[in-house]
N, C-alpha and C positions, 0 to 999 in steps of 0.2 A: 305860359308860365311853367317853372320846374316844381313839378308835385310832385312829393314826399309825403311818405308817410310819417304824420303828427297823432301822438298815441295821448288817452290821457283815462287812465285807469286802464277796465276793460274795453273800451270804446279808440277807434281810430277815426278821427277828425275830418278825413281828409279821404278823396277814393281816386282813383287814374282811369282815364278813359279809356286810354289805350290798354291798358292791363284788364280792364274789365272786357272790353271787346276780347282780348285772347281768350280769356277765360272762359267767353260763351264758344268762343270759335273750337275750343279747346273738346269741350263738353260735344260740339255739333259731330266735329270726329271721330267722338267716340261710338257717338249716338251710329253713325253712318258707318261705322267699322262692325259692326256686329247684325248687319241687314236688315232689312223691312221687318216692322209687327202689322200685321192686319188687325190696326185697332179703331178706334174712335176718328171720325173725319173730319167733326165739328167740335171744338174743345173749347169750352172756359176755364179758364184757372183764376181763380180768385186766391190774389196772394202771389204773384206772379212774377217777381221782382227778381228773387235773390232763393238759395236753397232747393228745396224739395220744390218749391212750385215752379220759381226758373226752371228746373229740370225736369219736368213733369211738361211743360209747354217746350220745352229744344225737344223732350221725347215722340212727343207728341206731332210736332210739326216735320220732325228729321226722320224721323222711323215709319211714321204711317201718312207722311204727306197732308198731316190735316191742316184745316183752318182752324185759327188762333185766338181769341180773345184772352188778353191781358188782365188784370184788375189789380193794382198796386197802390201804393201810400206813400210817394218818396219826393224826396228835395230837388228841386231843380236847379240846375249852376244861376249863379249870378258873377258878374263881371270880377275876377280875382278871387271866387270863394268854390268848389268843387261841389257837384252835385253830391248826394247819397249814389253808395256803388248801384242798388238798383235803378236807381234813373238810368245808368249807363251801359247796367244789363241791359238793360230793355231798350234802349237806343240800336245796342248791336244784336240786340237779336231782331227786332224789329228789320234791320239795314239787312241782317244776313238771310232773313225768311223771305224779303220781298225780291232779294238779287236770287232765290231759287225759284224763282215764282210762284209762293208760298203767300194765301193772306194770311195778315197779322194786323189787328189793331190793339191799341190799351187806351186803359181810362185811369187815371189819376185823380184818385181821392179817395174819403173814408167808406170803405167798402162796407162799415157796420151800419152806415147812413141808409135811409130811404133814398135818396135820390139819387146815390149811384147802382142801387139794386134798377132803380128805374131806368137810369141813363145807358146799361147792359143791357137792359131789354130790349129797349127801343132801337140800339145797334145791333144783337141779335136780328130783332125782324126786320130791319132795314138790310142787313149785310148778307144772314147765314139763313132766317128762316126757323130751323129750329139746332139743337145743340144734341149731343147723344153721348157728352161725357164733363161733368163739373168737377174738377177738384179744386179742393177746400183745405187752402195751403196758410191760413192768416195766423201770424205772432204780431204777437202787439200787448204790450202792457197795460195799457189801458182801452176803456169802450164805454163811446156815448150811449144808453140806450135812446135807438131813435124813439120811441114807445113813448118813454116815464123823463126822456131829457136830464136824468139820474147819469152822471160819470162814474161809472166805477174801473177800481185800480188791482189788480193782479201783485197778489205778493208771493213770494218762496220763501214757507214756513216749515217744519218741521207741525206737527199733529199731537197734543198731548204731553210731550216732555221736550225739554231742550236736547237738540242733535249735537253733539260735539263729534268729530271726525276731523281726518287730515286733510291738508287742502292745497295746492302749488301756486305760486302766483308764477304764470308761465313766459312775462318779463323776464324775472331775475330767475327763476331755477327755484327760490327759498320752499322749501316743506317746511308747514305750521300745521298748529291745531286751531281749529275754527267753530265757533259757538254757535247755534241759532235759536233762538227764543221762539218757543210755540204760538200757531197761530189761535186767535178767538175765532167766533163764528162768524163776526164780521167778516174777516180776511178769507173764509171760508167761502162766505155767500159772495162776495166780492170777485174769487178768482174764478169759481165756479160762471160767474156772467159773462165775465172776459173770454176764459180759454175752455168753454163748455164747449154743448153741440148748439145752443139758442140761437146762433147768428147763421149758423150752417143751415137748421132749420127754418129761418125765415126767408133765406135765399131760395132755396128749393121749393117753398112754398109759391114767393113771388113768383117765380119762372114759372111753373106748373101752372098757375093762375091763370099769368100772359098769355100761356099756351105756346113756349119756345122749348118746350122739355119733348122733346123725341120720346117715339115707342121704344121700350125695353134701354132705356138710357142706364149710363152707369153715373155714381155721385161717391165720393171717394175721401175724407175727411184723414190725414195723416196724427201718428201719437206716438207713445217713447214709451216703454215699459222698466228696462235697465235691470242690473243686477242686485244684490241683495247689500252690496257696498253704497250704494246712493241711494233705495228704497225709503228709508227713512225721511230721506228731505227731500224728494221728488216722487216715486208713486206712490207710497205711502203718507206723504204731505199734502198740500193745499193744491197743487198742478198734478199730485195724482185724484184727487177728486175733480178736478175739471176733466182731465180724460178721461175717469169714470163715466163724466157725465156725455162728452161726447161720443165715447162706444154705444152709451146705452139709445144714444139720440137715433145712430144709424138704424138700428130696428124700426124707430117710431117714421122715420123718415119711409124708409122702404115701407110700412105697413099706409102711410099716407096716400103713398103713388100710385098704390096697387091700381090704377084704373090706366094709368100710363106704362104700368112693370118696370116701373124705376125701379132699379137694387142699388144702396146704399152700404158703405162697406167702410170700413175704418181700416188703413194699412198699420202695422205696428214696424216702423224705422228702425236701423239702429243708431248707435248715439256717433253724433259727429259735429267736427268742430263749426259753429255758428257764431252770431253775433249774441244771440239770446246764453245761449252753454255756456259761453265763456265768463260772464258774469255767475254763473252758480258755482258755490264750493263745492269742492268736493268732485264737480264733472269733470275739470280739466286733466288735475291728476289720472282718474278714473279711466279718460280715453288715451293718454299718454303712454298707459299700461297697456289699451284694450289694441292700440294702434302699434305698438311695436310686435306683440300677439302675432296681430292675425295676417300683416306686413313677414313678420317669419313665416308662417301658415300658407300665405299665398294668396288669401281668402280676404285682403282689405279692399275696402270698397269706399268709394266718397258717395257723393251724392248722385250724380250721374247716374255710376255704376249701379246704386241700387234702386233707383227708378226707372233705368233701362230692363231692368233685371226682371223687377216689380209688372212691368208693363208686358213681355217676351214672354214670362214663366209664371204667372198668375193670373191678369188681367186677361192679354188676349192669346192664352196657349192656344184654344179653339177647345179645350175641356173646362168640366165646373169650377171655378175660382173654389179653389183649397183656402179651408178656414180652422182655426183654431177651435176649441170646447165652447169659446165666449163670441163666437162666428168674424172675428178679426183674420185678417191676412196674415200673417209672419215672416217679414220678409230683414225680420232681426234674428231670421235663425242660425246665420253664421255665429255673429256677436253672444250667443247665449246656450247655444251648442256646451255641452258640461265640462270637454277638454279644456276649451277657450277659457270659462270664465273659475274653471279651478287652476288657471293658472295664475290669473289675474287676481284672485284670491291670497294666491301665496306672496306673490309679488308686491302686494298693499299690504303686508306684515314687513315685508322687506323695505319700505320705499324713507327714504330720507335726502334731504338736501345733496349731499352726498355720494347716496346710491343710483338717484333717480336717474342721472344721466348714463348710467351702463345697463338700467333694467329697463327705463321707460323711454320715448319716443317723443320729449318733448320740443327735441329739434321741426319734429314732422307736423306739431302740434302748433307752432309758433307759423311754420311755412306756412298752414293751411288758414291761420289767423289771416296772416297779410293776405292772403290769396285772396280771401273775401273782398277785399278794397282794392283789388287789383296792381295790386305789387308782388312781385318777386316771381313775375314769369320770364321763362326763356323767349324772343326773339322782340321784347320791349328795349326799345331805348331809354331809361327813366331819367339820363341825364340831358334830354331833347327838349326843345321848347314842346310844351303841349297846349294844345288848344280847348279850357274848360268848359266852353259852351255847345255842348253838344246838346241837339234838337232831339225827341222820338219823333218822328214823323207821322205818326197819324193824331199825335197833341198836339205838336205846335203849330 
């Protein structure tokens, strides 16, 4: 079939196989252009799919030769309908680990469940034995607790008063002003379950139990701090109280392991275009700015680039992992650096329907969107028949 991208709000319908395999292949050579990290051999990535933890497992398996464990949550094609683009991450990265002869397996299903914490283990001891690096990569809007069989749903509120700020819809170009009505405690206690550190903590728990957690392991949980223009409706909100709660998790976690010297460590990202961002007011504008910035600077980075970075210059330089005052990583210290973000300050006094196109980077903004679903790369044919049923191979 000819796949196209079909948009319908924030959300695109529809993902390309072929563009999605470039886009890992894309990622692998960057990975392989900046040479070996002496890191972690045995990796899980839980959340494995697509972003930060896609990139975290090509770093992982490209840079220091490990073996791989997957853990994702995505749609598989059915006859005339396109998978989710991570199904087809992970098809090609899967295809492209095993043709370096690299293992790689994934598990497909709800990673907040008991049973796929189990069904990890059990391919842990069967495959690798034990693991000596977890990262802890899951977005998701909502979580069953396996526990209480309680659904709860993650909202993006604003905290105590309605947030009004400007906002782009990166479609059409338009700058508006945008509302958000304060969240109650429900919405409070509700997001804090979803996108805390609770599910990071019962992971690490399980495995250590098993007894698949390696001596002196590392476990690694990613989060988003942002500038004082989106504070309000993101760390200052209801999703900055969930990564409240997951910084504060990483302590309790390392204080748990201590018998294994598991270090637990929360990396702080900077912001970049996602499936999740693109839905919040007020981010898209915000990275439009922060991206044309640091694009002049010299200093942009996608995702790859800063968990190669992350991995190379933090993780495993072979010195003490550098931490902030609140013992987090900072590997958002381009993005927040006080030149960068006082310029992005003046330019979101400046920014209008208008303006935005000669101050902000919305063109870069909109590429990096399609990019997600694997559209709009160089050396894809997308006017080609394509073939929607691609297999991962250690699922099907």
């Amino acid at each position: 079939m000819i796949i196209e991208p079909r948009m319908r709000g924030f959300i695109c319908l529809t993902a390309h196989p072929k563009g999605c395999e470039q886009s890992v292949k894309n990622q692998i050579e960057y990975v392989k252009s900046k040479g070996p990290i002496d890191g972690a051999k045995k990796v899980l990535v839980i959340g494995a799919s697509t972003g930060f933890g896609l990139a975290s497992r090509i770093t992982s398996a490209f840079g220091s030769n490990a073996s791989t464990i997957g853990v994702f949550f995505e749609k598989p094609p059915s006859e005339g309908k396109t998978a989710s683009p991570g199904w087809y991450n992970s098809a090609a990265f899967e295809k492209l680990a095993h043709e370096s002869g690299l293992y790689a397996k994934s598990i497909n299903g709800d990673a907040f469940s008991n049973e796929i914490k189990q069904q990890t283990i059990d391919l842990i001891k069967a495959d690798l034995g034990q693991i000596d690096l977890v990262i802890y990569s899951l977005a998701s809007p909502v979580r069953l607790n396996p526990n209480t069989g309680i659904l709860h749903r993650s909202v993006l509120k604003p905290i105590g008063s309605t947030f009004t700020n400007k906002t782009v819809d990166f479609h059409t170009g338009n700058v508006t002003e945008v509302s958000i009505e304060p969240a109650n405690q429900e919405d409070i206690d509700n997001t804090v379950v979803v996108m805390g550190g609770e599910d990071w903590q019962m992971w690490m728990n399980a495995l250590n139990e098993a007894g698949v957690l390696a001596n002196d392991a590392l476990t690694l949980a990613y989060s988003y701090i942002g500038p004082e223009v989106t504070e309000a409706v993101y760390r200052k909100g209801t999703i900055g109280r969930a990564k409240d709660h997951l910084e504060a998790t990483a302590f309790e976690i390392t204080k748990q392991l201590e018998s294994v010297n598991c270090k637990a460590y929360v990396s702080v990202n900077k912001a970049l275009v996602t499936q999740a961002s693109s839905a919040i007011p007020v981010i898209p504008l915000y990275i439009s700015l922060l991206y044309k910035i640091m694009k002049e600077d010299g200093i942009h980075e996608g995702c790859i680039e800063q968990i190669q970075r992350l991995f190379e210059h933090r993780l495993y330089s072979g010195s003490e992992i550098p931490t902030d005052d609140k013992g987090r990583i900072r590997i958002d210290d381009w993005e927040m650096r006080d030149d960068v973000q006082e310029k992005v300050a003046k330019l979101w006094k400046e920014a209008t329907t208008e303006s935005l196109p000669n101050i902000g980077d919305l063109k870069g903004y909109t590429s990096d969107f399609h990019n997600l679903f694997g559209f709009g790369f160089d050396g894809v044919d997308y006017q080609a028949d394509t073939n929607e049923m691609v297999n991962i191979s250690s699922i099907s």
